[in-house]
mmCIF file of the C-alpha atoms, coordinates in Angstrom:
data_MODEL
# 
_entry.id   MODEL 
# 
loop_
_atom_site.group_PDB 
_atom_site.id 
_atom_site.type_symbol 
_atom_site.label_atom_id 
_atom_site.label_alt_id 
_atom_site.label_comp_id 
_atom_site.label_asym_id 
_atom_site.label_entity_id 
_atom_site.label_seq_id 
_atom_site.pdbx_PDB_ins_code 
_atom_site.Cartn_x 
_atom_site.Cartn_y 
_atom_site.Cartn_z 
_atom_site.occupancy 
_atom_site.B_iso_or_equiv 
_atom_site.pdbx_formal_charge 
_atom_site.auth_seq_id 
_atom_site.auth_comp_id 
_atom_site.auth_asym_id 
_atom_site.auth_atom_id 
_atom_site.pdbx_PDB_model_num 
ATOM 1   C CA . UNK A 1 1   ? 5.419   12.002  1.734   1.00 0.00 ? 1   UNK A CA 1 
ATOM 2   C CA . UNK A 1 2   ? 4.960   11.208  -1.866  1.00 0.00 ? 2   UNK A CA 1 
ATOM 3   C CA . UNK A 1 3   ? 6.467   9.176   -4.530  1.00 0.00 ? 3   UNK A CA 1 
ATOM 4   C CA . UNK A 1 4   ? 6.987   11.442  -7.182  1.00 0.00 ? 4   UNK A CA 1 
ATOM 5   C CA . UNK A 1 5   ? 10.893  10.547  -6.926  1.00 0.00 ? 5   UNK A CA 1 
ATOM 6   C CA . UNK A 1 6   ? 11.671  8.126   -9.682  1.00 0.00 ? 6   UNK A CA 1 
ATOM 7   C CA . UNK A 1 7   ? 13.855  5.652   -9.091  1.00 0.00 ? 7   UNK A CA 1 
ATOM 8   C CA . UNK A 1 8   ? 15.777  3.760   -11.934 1.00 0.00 ? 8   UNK A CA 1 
ATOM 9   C CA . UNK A 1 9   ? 17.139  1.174   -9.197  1.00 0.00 ? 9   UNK A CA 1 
ATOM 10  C CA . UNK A 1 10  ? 15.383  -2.257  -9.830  1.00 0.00 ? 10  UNK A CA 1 
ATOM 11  C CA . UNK A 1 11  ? 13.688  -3.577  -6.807  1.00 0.00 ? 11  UNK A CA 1 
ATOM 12  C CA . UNK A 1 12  ? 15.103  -6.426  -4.787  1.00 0.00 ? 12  UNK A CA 1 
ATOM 13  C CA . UNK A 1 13  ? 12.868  -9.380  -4.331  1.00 0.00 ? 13  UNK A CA 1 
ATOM 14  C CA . UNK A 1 14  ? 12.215  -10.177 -0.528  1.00 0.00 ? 14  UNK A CA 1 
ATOM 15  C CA . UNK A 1 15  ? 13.730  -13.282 1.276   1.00 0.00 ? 15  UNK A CA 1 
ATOM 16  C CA . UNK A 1 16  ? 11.220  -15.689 2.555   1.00 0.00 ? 16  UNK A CA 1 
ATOM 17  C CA . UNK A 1 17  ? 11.060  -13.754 5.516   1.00 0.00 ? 17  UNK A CA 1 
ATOM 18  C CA . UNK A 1 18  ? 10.528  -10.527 4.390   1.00 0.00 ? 18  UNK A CA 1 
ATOM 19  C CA . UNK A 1 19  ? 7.392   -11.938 2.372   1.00 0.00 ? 19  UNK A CA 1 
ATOM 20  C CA . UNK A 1 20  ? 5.889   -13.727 5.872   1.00 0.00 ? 20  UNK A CA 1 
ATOM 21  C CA . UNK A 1 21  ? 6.361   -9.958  7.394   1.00 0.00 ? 21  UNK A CA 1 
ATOM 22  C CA . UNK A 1 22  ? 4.912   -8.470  4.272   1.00 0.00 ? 22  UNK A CA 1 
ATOM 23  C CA . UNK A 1 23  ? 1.966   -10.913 3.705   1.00 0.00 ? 23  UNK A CA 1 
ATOM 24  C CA . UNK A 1 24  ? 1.110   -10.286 7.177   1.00 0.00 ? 24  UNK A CA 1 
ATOM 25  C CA . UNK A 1 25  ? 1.483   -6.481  6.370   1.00 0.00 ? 25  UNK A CA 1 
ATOM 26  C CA . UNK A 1 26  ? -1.168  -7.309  3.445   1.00 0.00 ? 26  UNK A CA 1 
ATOM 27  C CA . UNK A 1 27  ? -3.538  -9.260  5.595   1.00 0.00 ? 27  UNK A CA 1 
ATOM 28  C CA . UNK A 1 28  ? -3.306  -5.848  7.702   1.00 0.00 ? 28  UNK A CA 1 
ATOM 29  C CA . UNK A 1 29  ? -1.720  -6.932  10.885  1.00 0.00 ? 29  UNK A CA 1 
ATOM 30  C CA . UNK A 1 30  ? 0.382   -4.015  12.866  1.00 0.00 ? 30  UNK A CA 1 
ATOM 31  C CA . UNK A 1 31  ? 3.799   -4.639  13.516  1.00 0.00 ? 31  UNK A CA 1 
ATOM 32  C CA . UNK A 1 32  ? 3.301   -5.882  17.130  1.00 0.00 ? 32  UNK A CA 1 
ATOM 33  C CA . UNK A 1 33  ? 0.912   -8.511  16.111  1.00 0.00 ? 33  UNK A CA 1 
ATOM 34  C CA . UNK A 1 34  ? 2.952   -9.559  13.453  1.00 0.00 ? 34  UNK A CA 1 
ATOM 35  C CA . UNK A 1 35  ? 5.994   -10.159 16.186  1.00 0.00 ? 35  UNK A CA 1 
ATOM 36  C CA . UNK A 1 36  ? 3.323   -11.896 18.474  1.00 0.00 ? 36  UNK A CA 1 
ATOM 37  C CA . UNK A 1 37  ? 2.378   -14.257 15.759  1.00 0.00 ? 37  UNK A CA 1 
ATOM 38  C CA . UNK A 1 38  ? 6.058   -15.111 14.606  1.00 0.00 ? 38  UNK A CA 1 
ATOM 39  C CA . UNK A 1 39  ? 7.207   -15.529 18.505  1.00 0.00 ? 39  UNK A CA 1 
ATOM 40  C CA . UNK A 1 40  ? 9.753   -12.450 17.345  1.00 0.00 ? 40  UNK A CA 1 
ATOM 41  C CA . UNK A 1 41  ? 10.671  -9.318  18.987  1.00 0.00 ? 41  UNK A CA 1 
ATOM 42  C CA . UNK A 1 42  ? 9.640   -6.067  17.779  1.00 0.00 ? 42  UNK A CA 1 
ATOM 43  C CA . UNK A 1 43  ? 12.820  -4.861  17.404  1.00 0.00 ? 43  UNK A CA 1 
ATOM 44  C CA . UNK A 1 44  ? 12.752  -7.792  14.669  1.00 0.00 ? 44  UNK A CA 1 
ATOM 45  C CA . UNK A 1 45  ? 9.637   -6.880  12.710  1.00 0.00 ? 45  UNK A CA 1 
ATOM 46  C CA . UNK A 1 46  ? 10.644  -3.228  12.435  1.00 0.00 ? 46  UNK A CA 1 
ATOM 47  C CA . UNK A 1 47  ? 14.097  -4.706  11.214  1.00 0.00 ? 47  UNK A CA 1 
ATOM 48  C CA . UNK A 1 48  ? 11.882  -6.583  8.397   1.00 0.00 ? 48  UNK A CA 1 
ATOM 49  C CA . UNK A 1 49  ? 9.902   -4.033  7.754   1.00 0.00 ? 49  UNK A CA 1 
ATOM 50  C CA . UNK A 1 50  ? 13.167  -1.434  7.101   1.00 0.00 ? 50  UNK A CA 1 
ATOM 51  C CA . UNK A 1 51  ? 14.501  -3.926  4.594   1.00 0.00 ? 51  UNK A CA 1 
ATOM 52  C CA . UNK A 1 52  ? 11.075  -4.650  2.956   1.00 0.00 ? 52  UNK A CA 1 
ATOM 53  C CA . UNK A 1 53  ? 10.888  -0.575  2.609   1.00 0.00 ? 53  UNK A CA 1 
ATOM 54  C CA . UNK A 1 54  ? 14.718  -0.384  1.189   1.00 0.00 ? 54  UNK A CA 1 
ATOM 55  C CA . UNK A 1 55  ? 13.895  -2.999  -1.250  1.00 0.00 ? 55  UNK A CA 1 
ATOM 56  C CA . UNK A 1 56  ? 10.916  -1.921  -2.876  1.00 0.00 ? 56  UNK A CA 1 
ATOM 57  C CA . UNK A 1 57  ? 12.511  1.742   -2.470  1.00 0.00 ? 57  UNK A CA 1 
ATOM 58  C CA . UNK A 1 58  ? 9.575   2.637   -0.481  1.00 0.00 ? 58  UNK A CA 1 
ATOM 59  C CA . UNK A 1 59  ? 9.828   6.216   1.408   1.00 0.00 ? 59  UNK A CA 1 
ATOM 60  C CA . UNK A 1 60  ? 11.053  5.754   5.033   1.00 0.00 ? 60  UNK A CA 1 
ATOM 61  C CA . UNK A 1 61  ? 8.535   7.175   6.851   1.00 0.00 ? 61  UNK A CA 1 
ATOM 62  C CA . UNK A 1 62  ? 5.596   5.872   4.925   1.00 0.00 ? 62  UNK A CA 1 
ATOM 63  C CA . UNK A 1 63  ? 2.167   4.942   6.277   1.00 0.00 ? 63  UNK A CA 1 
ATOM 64  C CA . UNK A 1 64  ? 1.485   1.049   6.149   1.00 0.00 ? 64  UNK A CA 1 
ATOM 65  C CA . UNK A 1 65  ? -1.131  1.214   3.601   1.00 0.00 ? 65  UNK A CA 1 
ATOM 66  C CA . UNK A 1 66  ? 1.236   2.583   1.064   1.00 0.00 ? 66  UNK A CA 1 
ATOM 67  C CA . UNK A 1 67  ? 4.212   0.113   2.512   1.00 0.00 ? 67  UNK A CA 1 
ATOM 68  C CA . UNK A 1 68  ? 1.192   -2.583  1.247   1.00 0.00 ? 68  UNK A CA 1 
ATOM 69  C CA . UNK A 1 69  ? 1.013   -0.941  -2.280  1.00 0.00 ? 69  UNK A CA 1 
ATOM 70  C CA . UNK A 1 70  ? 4.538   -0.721  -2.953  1.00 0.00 ? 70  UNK A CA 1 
ATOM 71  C CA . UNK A 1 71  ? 4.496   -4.740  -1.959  1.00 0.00 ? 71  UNK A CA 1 
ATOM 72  C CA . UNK A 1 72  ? 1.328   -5.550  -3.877  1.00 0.00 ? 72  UNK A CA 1 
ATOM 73  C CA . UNK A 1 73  ? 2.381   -3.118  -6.752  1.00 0.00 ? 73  UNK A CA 1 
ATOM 74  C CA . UNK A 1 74  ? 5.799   -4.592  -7.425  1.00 0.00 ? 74  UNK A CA 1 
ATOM 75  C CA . UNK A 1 75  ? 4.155   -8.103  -6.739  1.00 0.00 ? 75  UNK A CA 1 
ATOM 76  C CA . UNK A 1 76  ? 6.088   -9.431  -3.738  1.00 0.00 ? 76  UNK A CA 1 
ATOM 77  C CA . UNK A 1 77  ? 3.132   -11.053 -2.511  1.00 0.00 ? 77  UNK A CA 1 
ATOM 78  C CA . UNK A 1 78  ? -0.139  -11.538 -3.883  1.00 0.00 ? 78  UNK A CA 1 
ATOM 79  C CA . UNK A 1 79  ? -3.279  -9.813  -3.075  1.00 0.00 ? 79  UNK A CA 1 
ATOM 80  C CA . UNK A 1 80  ? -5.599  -12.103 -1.138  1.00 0.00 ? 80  UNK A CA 1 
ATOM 81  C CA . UNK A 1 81  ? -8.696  -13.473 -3.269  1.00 0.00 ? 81  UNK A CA 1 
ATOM 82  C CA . UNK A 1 82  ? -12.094 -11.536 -2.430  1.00 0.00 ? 82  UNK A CA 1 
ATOM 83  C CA . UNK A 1 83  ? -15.603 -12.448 -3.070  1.00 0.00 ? 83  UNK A CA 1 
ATOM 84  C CA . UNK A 1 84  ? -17.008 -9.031  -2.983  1.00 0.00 ? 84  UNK A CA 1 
ATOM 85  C CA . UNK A 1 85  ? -17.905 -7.394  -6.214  1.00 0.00 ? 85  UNK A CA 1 
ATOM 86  C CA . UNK A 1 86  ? -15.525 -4.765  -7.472  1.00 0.00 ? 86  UNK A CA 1 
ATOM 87  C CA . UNK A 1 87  ? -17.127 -1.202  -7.086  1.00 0.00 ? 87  UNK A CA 1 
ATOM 88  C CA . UNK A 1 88  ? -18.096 1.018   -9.701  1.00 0.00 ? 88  UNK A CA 1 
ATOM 89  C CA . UNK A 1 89  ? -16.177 3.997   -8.789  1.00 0.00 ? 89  UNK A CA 1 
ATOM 90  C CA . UNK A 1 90  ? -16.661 7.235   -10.196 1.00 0.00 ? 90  UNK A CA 1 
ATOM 91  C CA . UNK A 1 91  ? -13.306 9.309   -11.494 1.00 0.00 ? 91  UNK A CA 1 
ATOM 92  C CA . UNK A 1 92  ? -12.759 11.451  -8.190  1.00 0.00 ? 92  UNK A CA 1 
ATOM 93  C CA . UNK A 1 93  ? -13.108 7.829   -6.731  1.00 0.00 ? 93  UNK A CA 1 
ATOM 94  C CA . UNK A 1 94  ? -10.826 6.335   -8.499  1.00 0.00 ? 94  UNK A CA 1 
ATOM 95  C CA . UNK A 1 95  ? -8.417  9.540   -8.194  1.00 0.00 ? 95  UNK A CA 1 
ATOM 96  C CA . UNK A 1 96  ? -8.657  9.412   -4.346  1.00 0.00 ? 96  UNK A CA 1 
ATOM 97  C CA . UNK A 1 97  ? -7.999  5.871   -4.405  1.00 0.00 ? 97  UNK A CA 1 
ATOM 98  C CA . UNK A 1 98  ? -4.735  6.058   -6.376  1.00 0.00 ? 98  UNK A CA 1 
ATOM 99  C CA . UNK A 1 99  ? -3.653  9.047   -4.070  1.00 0.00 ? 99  UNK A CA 1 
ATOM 100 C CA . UNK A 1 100 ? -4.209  7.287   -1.011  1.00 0.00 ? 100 UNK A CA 1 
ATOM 101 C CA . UNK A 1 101 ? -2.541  4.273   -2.052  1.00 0.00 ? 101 UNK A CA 1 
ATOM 102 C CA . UNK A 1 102 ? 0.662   6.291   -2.746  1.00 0.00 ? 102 UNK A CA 1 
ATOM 103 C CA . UNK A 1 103 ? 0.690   9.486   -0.351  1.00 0.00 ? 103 UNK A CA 1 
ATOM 104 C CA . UNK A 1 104 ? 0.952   9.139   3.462   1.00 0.00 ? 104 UNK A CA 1 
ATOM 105 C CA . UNK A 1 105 ? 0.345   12.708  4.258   1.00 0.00 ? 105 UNK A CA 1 
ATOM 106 C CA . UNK A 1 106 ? -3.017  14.453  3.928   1.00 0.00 ? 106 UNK A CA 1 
ATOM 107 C CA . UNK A 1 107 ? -2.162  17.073  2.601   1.00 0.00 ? 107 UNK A CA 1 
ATOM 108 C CA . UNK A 1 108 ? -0.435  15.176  -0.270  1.00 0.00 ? 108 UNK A CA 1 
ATOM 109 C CA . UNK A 1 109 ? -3.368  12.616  -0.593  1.00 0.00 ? 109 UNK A CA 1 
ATOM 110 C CA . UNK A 1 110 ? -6.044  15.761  -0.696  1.00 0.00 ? 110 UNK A CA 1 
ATOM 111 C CA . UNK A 1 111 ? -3.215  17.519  -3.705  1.00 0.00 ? 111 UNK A CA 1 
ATOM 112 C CA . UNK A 1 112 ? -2.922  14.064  -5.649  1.00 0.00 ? 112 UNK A CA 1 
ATOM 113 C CA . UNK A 1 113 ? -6.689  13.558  -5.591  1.00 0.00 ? 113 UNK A CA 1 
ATOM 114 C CA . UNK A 1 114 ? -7.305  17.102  -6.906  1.00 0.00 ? 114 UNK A CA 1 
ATOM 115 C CA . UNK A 1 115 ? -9.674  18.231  -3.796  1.00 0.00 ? 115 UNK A CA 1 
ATOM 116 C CA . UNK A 1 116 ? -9.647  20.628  -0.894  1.00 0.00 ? 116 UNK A CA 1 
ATOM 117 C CA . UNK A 1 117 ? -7.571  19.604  1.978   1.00 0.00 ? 117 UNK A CA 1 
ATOM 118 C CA . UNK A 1 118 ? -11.074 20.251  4.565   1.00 0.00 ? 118 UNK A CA 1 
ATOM 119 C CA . UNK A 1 119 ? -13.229 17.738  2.228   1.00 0.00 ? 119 UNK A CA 1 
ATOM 120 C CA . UNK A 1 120 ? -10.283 14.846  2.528   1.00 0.00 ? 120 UNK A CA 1 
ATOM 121 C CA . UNK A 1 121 ? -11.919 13.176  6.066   1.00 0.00 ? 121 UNK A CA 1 
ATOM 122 C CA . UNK A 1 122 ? -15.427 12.973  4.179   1.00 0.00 ? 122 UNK A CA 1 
ATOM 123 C CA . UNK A 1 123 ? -14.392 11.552  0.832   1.00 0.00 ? 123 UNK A CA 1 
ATOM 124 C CA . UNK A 1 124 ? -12.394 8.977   2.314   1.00 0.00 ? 124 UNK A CA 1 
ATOM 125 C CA . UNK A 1 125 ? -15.195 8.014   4.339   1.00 0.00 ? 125 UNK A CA 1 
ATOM 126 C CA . UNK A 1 126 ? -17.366 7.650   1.518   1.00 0.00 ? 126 UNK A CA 1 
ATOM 127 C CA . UNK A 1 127 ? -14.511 5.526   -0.648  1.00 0.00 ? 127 UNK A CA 1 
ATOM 128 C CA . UNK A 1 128 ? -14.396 3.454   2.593   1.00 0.00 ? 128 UNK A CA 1 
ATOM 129 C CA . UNK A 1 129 ? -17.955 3.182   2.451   1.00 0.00 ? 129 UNK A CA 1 
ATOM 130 C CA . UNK A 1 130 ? -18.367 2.366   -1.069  1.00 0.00 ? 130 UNK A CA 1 
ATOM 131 C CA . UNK A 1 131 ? -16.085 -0.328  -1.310  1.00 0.00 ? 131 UNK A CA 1 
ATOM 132 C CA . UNK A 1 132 ? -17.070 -1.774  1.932   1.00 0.00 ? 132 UNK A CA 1 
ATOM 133 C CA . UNK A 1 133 ? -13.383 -1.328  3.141   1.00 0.00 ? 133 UNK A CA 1 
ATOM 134 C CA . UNK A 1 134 ? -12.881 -1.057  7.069   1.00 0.00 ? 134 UNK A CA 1 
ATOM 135 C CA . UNK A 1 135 ? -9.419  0.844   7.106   1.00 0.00 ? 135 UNK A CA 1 
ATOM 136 C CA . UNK A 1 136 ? -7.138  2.227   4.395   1.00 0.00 ? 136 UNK A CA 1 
ATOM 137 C CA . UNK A 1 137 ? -5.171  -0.674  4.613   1.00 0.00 ? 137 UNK A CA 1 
ATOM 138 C CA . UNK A 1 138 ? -7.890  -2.684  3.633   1.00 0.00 ? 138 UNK A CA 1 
ATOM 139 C CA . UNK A 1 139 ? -9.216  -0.368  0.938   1.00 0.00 ? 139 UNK A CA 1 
ATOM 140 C CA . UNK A 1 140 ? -5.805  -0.740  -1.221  1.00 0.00 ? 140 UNK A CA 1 
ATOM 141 C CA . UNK A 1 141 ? -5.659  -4.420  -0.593  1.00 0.00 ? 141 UNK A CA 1 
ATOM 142 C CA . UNK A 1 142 ? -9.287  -4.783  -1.791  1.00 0.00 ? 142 UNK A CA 1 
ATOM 143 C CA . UNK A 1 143 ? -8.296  -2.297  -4.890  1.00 0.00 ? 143 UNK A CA 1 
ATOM 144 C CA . UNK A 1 144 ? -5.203  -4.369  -6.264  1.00 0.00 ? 144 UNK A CA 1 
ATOM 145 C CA . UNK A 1 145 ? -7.615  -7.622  -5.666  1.00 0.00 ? 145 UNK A CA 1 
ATOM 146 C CA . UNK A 1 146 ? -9.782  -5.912  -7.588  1.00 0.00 ? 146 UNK A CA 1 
ATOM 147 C CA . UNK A 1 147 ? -7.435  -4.835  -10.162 1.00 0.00 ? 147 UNK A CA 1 
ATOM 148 C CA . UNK A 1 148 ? -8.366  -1.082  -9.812  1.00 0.00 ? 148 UNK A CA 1 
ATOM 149 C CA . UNK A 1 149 ? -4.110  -0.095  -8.872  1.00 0.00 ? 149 UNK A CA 1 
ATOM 150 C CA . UNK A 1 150 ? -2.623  -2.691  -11.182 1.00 0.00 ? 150 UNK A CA 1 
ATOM 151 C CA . UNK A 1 151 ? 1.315   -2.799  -10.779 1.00 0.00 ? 151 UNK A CA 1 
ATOM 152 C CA . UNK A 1 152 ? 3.625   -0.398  -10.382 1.00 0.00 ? 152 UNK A CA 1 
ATOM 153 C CA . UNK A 1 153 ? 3.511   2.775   -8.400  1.00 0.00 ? 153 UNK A CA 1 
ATOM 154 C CA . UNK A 1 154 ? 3.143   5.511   -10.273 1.00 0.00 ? 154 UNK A CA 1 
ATOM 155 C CA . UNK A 1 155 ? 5.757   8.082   -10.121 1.00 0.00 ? 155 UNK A CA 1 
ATOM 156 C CA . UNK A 1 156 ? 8.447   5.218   -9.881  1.00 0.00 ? 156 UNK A CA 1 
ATOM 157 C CA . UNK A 1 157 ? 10.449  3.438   -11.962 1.00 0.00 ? 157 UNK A CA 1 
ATOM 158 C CA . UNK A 1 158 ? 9.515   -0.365  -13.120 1.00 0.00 ? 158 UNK A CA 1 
ATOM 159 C CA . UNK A 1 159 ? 11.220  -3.026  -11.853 1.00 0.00 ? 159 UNK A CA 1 
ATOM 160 C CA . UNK A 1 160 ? 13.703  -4.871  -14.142 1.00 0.00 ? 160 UNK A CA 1 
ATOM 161 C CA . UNK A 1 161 ? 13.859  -7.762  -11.933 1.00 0.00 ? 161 UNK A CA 1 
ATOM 162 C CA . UNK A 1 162 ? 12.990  -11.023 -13.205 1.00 0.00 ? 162 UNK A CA 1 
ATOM 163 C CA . UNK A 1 163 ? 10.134  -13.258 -10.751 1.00 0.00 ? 163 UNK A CA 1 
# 
């Protein structure tokens, strides 16, 4: 799925608890854990998590890590602090990056980051490995730390919400 639908709506800041389920999103905790840790029902979280989606005018069926950019882009919550040294990334990098933060769908990431669908698995591995990121969720949490996404998905519309 990709963002490349522009959206002149502004975003809708989250309640209280929308930002508890999206921090946790951030600090990369799956929907059942999140429920666990709140003493709330599934049912609940995904209930969040459908607002926090609406709001930001995320895609419906997006993968979580690009759920956390949309947050972290239109600066819901803030990126948590990190003692590792930003990267040096080279531009295919930084191109894959940017595409994974804002595609869910292989075949769009591979498109966006202007390489061949087969060679997606191995240069995400080696972004992983570079920035010393454990999962894609991780990886564009560590990137907006890092400043590397800044705010803003491309392909959408700012926000003209005041924070």
């Amino acid at each position: 799925m990709t963002l490349s639908m522009p959206t002149s709506a502004p975003i809708t800041p989250l309640n209280p608890a929308q930002q508890r389920v999206a921090q946790q999103l951030v600090e990369g905790l799956s929907a059942r854990e999140i429920a666990a840790r709140n003493g709330l029902s599934i049912e609940t979280i995904s209930q969040y998590v459908r607002a926090i989606r609406r709001s930001l005018h995320c895609p419906p069926r997006c993968k979580p890590h690009v759920l956390v950019h949309f947050v972290l882009a239109a600066e819901q919550v803030t990126p948590p602090a990190t003692e590792r040294p930003t990267p040096v990334l080279n531009e295919a990098q930084r191109l894959l990056l940017r595409a994974v933060a804002e595609h869910s769908a292989p075949r769009d990431v591979a498109l966006a980051a202007k390489i061949a669908p087969a060679d997606l698995r191995t240069a995400l591995y080696e972004l992983l490995d570079t920035t010393g990121a454990e999962t894609v969720t991780q990886l564009v949490v560590l990137a907006h730390a890092w400043g590397l996404l800044g705010t803003g998905p491309t392909g959408t519309a700012k926000s003209g919400a005041a924070r």
